[in-house]
Gaussian input, Z-matrix of N, CA and C with variables (Angstrom, degrees):
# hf/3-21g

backbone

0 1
 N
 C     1     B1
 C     2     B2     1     A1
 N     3     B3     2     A2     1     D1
 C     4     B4     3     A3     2     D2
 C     5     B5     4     A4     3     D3
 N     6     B6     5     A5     4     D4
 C     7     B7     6     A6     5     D5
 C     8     B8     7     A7     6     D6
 N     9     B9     8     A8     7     D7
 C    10    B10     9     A9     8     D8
 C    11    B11    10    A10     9     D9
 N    12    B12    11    A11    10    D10
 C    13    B13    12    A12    11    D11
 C    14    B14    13    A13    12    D12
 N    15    B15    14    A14    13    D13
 C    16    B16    15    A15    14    D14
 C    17    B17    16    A16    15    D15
 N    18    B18    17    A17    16    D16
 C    19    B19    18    A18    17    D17
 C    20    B20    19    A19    18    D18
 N    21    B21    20    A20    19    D19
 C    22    B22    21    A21    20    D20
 C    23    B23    22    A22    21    D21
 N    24    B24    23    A23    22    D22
 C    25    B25    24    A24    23    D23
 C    26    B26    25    A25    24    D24
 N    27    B27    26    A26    25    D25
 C    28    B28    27    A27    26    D26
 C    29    B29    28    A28    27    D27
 N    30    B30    29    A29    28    D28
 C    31    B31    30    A30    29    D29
 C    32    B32    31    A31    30    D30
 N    33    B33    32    A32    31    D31
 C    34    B34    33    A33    32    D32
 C    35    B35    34    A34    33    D33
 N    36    B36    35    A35    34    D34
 C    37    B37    36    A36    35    D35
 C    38    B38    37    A37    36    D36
 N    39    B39    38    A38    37    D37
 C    40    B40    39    A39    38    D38
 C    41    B41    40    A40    39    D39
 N    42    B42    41    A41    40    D40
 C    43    B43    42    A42    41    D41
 C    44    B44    43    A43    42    D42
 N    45    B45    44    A44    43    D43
 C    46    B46    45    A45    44    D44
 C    47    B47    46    A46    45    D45
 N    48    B48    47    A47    46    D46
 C    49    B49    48    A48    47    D47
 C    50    B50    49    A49    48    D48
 N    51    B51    50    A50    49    D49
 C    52    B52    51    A51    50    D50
 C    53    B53    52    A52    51    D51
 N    54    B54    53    A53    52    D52
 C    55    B55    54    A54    53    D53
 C    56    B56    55    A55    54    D54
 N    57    B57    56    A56    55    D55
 C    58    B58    57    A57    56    D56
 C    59    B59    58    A58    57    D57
 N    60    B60    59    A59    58    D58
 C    61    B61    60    A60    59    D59
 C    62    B62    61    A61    60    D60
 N    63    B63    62    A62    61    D61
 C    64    B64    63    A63    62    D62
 C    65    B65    64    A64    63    D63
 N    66    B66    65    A65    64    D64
 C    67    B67    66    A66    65    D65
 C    68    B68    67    A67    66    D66
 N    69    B69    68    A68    67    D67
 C    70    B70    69    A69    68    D68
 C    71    B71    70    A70    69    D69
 N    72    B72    71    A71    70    D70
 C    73    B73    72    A72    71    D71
 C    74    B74    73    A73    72    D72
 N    75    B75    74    A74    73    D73
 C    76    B76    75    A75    74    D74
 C    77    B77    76    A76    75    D75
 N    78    B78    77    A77    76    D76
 C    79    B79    78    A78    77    D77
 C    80    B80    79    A79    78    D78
 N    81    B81    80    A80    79    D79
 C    82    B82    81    A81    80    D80
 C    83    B83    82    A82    81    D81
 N    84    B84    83    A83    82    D82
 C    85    B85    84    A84    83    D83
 C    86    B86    85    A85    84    D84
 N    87    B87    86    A86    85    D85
 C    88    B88    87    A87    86    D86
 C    89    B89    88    A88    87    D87
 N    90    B90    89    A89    88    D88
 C    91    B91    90    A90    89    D89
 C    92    B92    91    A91    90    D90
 N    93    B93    92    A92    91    D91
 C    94    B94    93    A93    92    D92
 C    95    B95    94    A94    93    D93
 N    96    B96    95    A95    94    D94
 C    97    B97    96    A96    95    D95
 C    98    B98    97    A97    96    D96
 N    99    B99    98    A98    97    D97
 C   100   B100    99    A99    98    D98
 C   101   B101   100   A100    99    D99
 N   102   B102   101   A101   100   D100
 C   103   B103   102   A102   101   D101
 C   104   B104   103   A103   102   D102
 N   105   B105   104   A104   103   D103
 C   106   B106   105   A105   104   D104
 C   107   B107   106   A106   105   D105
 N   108   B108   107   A107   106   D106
 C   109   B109   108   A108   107   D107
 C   110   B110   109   A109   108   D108
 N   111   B111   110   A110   109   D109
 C   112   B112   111   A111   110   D110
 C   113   B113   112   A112   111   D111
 N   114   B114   113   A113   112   D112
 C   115   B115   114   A114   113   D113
 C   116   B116   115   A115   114   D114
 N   117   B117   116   A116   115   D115
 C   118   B118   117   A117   116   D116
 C   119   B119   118   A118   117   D117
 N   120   B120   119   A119   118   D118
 C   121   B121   120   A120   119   D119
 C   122   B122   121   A121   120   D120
 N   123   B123   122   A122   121   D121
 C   124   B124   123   A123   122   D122
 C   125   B125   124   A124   123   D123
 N   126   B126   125   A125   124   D124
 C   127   B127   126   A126   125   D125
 C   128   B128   127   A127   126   D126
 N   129   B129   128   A128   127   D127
 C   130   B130   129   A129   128   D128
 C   131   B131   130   A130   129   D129
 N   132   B132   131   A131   130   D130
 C   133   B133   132   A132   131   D131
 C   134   B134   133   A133   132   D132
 N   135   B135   134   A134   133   D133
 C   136   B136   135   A135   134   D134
 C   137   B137   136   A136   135   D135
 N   138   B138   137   A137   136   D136
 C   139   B139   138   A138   137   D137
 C   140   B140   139   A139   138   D138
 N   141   B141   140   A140   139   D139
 C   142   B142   141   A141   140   D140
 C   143   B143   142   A142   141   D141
 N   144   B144   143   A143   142   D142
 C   145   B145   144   A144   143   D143
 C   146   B146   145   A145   144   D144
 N   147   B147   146   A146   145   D145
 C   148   B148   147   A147   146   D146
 C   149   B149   148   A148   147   D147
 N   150   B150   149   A149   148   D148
 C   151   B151   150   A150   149   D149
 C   152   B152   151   A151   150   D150
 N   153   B153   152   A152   151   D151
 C   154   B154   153   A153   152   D152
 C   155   B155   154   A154   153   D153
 N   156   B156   155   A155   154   D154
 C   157   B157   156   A156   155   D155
 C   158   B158   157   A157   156   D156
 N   159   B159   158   A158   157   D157
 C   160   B160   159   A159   158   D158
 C   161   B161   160   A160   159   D159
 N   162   B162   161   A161   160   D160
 C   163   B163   162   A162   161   D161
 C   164   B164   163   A163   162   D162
 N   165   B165   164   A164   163   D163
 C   166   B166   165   A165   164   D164
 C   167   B167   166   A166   165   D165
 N   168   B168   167   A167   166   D166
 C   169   B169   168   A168   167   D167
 C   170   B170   169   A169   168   D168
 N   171   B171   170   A170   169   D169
 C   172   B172   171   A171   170   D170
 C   173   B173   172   A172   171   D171
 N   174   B174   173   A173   172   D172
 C   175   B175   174   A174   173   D173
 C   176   B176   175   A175   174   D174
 N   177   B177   176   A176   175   D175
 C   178   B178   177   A177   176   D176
 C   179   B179   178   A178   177   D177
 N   180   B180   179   A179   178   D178
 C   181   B181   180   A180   179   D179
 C   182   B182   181   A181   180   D180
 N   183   B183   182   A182   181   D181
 C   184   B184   183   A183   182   D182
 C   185   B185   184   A184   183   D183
 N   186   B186   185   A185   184   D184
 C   187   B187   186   A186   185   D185
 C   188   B188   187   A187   186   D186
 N   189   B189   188   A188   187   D187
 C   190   B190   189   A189   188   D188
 C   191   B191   190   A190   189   D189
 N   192   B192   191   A191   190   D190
 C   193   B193   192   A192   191   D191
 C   194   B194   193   A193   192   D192
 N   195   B195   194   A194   193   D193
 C   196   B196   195   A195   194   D194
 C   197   B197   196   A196   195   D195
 N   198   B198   197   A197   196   D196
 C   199   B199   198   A198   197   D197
 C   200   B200   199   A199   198   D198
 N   201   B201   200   A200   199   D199
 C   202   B202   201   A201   200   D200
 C   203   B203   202   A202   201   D201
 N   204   B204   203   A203   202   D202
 C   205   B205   204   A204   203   D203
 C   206   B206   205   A205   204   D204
 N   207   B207   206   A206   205   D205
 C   208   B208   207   A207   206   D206
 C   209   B209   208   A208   207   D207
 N   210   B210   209   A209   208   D208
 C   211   B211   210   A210   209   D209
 C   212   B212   211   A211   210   D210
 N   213   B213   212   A212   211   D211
 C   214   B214   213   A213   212   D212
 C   215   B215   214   A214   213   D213
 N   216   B216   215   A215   214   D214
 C   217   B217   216   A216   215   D215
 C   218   B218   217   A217   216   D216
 N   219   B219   218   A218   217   D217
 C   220   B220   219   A219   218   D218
 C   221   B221   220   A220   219   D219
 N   222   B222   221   A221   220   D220
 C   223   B223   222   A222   221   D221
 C   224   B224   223   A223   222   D222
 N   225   B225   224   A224   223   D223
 C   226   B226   225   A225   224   D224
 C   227   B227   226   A226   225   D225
 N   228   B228   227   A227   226   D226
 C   229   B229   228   A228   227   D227
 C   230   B230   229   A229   228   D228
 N   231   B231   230   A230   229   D229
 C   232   B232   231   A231   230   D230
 C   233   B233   232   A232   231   D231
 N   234   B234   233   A233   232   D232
 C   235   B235   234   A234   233   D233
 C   236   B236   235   A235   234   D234
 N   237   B237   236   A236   235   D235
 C   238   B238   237   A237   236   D236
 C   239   B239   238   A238   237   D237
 N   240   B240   239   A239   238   D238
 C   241   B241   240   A240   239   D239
 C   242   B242   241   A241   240   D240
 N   243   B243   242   A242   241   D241
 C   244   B244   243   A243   242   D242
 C   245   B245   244   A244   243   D243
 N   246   B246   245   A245   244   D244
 C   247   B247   246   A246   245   D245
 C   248   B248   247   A247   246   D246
 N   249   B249   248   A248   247   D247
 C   250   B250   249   A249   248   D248
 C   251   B251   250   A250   249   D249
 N   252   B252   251   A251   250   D250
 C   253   B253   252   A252   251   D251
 C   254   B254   253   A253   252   D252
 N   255   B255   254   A254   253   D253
 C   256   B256   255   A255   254   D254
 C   257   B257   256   A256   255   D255
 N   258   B258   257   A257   256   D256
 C   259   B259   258   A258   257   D257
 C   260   B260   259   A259   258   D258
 N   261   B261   260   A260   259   D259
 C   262   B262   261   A261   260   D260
 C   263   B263   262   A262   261   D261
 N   264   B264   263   A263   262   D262
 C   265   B265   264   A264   263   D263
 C   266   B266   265   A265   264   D264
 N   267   B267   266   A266   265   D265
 C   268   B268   267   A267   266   D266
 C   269   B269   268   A268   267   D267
 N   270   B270   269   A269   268   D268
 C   271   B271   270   A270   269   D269
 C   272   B272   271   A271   270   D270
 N   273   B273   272   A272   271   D271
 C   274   B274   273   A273   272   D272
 C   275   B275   274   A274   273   D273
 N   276   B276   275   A275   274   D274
 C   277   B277   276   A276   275   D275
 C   278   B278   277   A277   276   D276
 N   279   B279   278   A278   277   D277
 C   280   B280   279   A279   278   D278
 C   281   B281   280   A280   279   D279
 N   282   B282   281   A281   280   D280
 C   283   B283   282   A282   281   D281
 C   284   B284   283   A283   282   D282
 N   285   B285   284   A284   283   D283
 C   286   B286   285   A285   284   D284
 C   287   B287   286   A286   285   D285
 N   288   B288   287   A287   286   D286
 C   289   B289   288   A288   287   D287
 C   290   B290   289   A289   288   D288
 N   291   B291   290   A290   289   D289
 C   292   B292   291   A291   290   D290
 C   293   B293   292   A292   291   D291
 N   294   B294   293   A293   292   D292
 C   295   B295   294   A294   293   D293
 C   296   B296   295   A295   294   D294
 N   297   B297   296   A296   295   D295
 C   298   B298   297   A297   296   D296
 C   299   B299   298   A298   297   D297
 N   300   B300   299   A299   298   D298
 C   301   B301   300   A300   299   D299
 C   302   B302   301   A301   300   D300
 N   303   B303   302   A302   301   D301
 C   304   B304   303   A303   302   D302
 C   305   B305   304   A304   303   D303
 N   306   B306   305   A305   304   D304
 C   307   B307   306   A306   305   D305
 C   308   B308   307   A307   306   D306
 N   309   B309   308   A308   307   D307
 C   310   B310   309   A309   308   D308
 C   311   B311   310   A310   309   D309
 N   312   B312   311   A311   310   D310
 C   313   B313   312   A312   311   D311
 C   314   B314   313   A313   312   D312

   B1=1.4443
   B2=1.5321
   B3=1.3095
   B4=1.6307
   B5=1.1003
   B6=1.6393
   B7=1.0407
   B8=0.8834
   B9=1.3675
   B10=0.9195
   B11=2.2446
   B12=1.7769
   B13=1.7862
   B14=1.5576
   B15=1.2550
   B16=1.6214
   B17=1.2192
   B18=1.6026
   B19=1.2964
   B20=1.4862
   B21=1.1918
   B22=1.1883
   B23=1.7529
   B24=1.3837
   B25=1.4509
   B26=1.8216
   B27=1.2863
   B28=1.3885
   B29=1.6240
   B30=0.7347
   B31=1.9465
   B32=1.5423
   B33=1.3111
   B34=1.4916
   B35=1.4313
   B36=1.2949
   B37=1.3123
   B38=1.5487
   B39=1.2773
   B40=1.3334
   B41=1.4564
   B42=1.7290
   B43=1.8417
   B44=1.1554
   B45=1.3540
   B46=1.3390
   B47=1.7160
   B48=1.4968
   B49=1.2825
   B50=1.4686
   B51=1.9104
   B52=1.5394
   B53=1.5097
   B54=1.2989
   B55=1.9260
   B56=1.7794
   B57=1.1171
   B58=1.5284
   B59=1.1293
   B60=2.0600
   B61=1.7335
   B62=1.5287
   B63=1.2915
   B64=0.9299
   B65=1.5457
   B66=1.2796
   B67=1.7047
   B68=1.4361
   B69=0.9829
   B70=1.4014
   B71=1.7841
   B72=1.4526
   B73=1.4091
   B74=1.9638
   B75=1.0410
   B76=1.2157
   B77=1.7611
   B78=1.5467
   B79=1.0765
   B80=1.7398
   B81=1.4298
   B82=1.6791
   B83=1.3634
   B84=1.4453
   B85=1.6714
   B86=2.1075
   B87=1.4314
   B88=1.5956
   B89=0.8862
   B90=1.5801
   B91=1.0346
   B92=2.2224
   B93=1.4088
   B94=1.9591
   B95=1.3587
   B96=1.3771
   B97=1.6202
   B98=1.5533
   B99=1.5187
   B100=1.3790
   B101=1.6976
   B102=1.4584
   B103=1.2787
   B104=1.3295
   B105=1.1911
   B106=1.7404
   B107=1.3345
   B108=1.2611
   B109=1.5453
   B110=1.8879
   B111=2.0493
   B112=1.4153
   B113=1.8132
   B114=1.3280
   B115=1.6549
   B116=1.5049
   B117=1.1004
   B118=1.5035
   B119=1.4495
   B120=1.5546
   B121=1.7287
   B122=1.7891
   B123=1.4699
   B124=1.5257
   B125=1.2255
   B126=1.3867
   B127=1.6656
   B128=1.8697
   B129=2.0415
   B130=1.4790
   B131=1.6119
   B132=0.9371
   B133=1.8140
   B134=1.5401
   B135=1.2712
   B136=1.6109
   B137=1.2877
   B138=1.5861
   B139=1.6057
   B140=1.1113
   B141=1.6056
   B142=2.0168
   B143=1.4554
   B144=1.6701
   B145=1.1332
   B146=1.7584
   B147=2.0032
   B148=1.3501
   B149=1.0411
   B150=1.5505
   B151=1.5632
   B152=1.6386
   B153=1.1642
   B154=1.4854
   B155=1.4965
   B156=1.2706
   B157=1.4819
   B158=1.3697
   B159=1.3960
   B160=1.3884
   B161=1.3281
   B162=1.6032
   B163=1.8177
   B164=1.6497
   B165=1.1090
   B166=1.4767
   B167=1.8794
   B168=1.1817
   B169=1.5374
   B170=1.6785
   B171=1.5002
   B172=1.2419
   B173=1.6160
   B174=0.7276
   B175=1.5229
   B176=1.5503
   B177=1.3766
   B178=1.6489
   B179=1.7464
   B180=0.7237
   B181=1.5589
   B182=1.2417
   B183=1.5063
   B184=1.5360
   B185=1.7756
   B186=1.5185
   B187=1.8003
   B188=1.5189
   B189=1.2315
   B190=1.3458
   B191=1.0458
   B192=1.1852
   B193=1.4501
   B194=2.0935
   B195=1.7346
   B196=0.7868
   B197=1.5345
   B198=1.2665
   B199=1.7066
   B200=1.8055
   B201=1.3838
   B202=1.6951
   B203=1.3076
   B204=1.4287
   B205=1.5667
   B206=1.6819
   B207=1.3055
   B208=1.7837
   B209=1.4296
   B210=1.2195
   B211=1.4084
   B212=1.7329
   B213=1.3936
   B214=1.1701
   B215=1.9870
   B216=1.3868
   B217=2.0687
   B218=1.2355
   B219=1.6614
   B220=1.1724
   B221=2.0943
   B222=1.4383
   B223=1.4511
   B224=1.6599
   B225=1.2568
   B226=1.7989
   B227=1.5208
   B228=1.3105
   B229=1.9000
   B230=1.5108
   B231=1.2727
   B232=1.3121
   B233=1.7164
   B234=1.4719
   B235=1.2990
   B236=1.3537
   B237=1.3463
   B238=1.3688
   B239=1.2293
   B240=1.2635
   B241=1.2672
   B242=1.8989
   B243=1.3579
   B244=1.5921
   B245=1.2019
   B246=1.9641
   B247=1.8742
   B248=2.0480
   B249=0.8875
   B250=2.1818
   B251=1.0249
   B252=1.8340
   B253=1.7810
   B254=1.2068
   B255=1.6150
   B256=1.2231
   B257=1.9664
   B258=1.2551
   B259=1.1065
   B260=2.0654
   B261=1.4860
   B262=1.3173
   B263=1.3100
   B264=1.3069
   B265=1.2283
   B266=1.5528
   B267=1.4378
   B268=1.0103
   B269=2.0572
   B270=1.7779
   B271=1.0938
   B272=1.3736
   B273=1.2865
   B274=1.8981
   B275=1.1132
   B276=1.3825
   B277=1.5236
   B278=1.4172
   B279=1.4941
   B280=1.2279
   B281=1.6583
   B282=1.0525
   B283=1.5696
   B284=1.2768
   B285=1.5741
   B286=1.0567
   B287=1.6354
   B288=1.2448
   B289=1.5667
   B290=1.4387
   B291=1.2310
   B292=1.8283
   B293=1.7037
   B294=0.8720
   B295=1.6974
   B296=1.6715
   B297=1.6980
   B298=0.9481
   B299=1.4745
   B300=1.5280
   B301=1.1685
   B302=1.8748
   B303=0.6603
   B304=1.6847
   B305=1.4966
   B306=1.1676
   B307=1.6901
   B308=1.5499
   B309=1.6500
   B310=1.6176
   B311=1.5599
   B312=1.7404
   B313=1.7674
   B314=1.5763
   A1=108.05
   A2=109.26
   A3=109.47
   A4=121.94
   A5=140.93
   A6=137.83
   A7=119.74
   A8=150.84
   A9=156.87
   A10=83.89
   A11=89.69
   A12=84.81
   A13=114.63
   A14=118.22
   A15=114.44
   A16=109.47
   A17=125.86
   A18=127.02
   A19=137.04
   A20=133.59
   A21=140.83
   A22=109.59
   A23=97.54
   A24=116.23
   A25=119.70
   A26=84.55
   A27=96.90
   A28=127.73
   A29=116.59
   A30=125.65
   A31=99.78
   A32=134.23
   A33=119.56
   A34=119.75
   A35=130.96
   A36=122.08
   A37=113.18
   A38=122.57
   A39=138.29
   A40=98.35
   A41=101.88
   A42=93.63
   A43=101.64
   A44=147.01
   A45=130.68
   A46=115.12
   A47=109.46
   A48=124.11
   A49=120.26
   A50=100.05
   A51=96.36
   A52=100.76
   A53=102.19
   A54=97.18
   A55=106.15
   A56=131.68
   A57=135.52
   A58=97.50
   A59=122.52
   A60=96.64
   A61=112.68
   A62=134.31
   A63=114.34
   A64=143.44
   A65=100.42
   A66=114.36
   A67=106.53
   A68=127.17
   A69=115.45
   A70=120.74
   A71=100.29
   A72=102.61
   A73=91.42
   A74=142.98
   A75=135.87
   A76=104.06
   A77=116.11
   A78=103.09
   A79=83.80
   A80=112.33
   A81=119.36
   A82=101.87
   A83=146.25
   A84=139.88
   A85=89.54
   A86=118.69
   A87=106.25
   A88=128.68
   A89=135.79
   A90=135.68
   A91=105.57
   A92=87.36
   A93=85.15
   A94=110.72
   A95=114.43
   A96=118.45
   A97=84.77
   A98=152.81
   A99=145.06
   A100=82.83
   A101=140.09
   A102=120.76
   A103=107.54
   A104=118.50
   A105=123.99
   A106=84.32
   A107=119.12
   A108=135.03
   A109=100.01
   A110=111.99
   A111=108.62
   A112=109.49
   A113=110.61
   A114=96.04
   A115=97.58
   A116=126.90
   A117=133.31
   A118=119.36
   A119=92.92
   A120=120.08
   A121=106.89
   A122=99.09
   A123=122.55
   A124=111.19
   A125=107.43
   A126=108.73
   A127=113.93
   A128=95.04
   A129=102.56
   A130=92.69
   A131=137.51
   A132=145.61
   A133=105.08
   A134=124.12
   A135=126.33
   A136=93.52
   A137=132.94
   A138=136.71
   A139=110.28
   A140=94.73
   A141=94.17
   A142=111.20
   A143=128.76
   A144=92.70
   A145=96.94
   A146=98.26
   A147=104.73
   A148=152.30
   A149=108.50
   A150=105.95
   A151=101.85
   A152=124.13
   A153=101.32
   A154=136.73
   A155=110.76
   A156=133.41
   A157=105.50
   A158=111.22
   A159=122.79
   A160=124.82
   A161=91.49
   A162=122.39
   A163=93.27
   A164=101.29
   A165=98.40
   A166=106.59
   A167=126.14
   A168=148.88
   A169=92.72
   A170=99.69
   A171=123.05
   A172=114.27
   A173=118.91
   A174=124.68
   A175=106.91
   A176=110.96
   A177=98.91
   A178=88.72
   A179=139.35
   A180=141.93
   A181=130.65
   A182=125.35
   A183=119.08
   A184=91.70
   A185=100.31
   A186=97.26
   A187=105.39
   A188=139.97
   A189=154.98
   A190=107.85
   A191=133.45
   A192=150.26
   A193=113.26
   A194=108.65
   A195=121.34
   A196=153.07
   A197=99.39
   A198=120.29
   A199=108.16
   A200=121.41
   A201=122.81
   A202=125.18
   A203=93.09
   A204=104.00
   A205=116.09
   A206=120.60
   A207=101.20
   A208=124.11
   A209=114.49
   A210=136.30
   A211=86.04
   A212=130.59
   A213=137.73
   A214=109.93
   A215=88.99
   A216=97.14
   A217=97.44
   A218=118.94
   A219=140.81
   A220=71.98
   A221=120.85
   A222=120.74
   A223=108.41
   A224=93.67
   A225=104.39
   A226=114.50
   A227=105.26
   A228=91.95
   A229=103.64
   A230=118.12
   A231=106.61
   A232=115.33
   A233=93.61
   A234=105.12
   A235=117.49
   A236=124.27
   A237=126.04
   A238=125.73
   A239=130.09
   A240=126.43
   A241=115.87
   A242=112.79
   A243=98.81
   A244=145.07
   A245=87.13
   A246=92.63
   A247=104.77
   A248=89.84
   A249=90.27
   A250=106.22
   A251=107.69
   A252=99.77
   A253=121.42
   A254=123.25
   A255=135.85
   A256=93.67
   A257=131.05
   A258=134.27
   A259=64.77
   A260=140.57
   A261=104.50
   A262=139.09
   A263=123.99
   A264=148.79
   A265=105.33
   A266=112.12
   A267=105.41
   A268=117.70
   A269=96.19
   A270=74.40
   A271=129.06
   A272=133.03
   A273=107.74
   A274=110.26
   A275=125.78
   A276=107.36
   A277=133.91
   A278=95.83
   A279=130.06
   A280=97.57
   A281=103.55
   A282=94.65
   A283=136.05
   A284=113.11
   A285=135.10
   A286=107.30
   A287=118.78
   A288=124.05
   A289=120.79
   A290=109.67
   A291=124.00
   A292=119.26
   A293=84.51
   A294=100.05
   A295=115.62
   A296=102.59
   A297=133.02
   A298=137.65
   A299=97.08
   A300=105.33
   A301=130.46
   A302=124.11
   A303=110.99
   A304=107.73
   A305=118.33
   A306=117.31
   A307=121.54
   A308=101.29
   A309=103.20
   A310=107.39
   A311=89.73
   A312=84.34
   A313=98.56
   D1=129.05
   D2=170.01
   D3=-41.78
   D4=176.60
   D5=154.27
   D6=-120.74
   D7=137.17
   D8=-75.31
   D9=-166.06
   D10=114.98
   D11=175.09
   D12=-52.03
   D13=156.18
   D14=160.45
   D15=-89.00
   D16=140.43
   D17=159.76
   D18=-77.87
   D19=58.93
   D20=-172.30
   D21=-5.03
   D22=-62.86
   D23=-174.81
   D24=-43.61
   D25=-52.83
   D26=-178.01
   D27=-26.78
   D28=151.06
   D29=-156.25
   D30=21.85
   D31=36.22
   D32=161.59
   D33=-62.98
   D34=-25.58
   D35=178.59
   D36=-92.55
   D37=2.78
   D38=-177.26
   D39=-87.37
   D40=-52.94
   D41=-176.86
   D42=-80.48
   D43=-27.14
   D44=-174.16
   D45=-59.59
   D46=-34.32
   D47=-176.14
   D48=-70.33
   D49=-15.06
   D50=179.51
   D51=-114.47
   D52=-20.27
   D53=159.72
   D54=-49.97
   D55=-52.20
   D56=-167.88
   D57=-64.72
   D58=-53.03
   D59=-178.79
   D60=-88.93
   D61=-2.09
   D62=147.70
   D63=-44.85
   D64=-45.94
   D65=177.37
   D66=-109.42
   D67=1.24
   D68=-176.39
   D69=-30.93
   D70=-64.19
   D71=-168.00
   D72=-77.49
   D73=63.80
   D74=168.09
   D75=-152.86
   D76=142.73
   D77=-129.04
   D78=-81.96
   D79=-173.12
   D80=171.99
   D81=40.39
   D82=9.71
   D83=-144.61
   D84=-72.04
   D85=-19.88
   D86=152.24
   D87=-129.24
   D88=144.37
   D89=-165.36
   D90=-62.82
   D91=-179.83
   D92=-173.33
   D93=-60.91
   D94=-53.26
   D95=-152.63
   D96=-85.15
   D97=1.58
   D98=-177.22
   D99=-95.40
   D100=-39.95
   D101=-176.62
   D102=-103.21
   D103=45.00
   D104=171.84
   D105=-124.72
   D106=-59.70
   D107=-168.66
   D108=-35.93
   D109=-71.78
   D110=-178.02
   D111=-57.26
   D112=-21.82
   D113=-171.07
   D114=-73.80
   D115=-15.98
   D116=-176.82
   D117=-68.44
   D118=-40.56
   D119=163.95
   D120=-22.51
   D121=-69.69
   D122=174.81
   D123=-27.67
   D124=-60.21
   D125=-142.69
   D126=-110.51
   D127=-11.16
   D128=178.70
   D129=-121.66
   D130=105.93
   D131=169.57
   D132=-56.72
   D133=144.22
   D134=146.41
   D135=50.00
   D136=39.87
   D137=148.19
   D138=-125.91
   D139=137.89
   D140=162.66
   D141=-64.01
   D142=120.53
   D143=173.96
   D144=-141.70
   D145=66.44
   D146=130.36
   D147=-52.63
   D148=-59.31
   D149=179.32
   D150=-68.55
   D151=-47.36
   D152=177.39
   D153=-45.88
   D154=0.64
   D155=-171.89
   D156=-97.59
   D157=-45.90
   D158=156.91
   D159=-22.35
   D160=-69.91
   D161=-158.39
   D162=-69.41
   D163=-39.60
   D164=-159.64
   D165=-86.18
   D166=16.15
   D167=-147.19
   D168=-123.72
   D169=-61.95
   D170=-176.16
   D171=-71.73
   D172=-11.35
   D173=-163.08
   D174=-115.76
   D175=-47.53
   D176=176.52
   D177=-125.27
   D178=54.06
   D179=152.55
   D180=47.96
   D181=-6.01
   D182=169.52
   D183=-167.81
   D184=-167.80
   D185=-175.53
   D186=-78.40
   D187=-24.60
   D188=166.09
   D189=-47.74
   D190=-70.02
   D191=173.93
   D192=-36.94
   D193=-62.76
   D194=133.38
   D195=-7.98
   D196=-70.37
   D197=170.93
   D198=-87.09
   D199=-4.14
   D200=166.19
   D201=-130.56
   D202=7.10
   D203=166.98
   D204=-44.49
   D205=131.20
   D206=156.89
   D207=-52.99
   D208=158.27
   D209=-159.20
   D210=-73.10
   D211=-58.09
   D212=-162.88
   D213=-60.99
   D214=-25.48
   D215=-176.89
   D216=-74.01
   D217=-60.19
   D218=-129.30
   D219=-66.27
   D220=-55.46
   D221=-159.78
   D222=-76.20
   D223=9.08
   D224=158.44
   D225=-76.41
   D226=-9.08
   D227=-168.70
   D228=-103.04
   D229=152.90
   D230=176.88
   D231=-89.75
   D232=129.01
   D233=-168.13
   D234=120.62
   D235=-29.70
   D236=148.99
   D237=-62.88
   D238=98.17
   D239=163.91
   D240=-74.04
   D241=176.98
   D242=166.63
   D243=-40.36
   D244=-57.87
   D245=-174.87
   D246=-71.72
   D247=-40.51
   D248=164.98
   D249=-28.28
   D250=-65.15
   D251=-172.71
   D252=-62.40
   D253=-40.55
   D254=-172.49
   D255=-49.60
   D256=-63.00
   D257=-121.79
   D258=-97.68
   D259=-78.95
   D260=178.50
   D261=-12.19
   D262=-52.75
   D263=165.08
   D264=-38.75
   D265=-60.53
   D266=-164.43
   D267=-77.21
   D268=-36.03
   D269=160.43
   D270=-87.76
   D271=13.86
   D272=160.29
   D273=-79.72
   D274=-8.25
   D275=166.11
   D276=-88.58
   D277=-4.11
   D278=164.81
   D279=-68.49
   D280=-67.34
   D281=-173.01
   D282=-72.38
   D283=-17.65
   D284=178.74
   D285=-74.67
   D286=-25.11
   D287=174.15
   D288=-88.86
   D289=-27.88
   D290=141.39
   D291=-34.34
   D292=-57.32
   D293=-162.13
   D294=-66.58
   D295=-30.91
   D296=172.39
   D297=-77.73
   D298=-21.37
   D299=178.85
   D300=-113.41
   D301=-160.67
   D302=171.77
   D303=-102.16
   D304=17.89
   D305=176.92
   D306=-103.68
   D307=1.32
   D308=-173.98
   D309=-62.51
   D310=167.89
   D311=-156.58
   D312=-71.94

């Protein structure tokens, strides 16, 4: 009988999700590109998108960097398509108006 490949991937966003409530209230409980990686969750569906968390870590250097990148860099990485960048884009300005205002959490 064949065997059947293993999927490495498989329930990775399941454990990542209970790594977060596991440690949540503990400080750093994930590393950066593991919470670039779940915000990625959001915006890339039914993709691994670790290494893109990576690339995109590596490329503009922190979540700041990241979240104000131009729309045109951000679609330099592989794995960013447009509307991805757009919706990065959109949230650092999302966040950037947080930060700014008296409503942060």
């Amino acid at each position: 009988m064949p065997s059947k490949k293993q999927n490495h991937n498989a329930g990775h966003r399941k454990r990542m999700y209970a790594k977060f409530e596991q440690g949540h209230l503990a400080p750093n409980s994930l590393l950066p590109h593991e919470m670039l990686e779940m915000f990625l969750f959001l915006l890339i569906p039914r993709v691994n998108t670790n290494h893109t968390a990576h690339r995109l870590l590596d490329a503009f250097g922190s979540f700041g960097g990241v979240f104000s990148a131009p729309i045109e860099e951000l679609e330099k990485i592989t794995g960013i398509h447009h509307r991805t960048a757009l919706k990065l884009r959109f949230f650092g300005e999302l966040f950037k108006s947080l930060a700014d205002s008296d409503d942060m959490l």
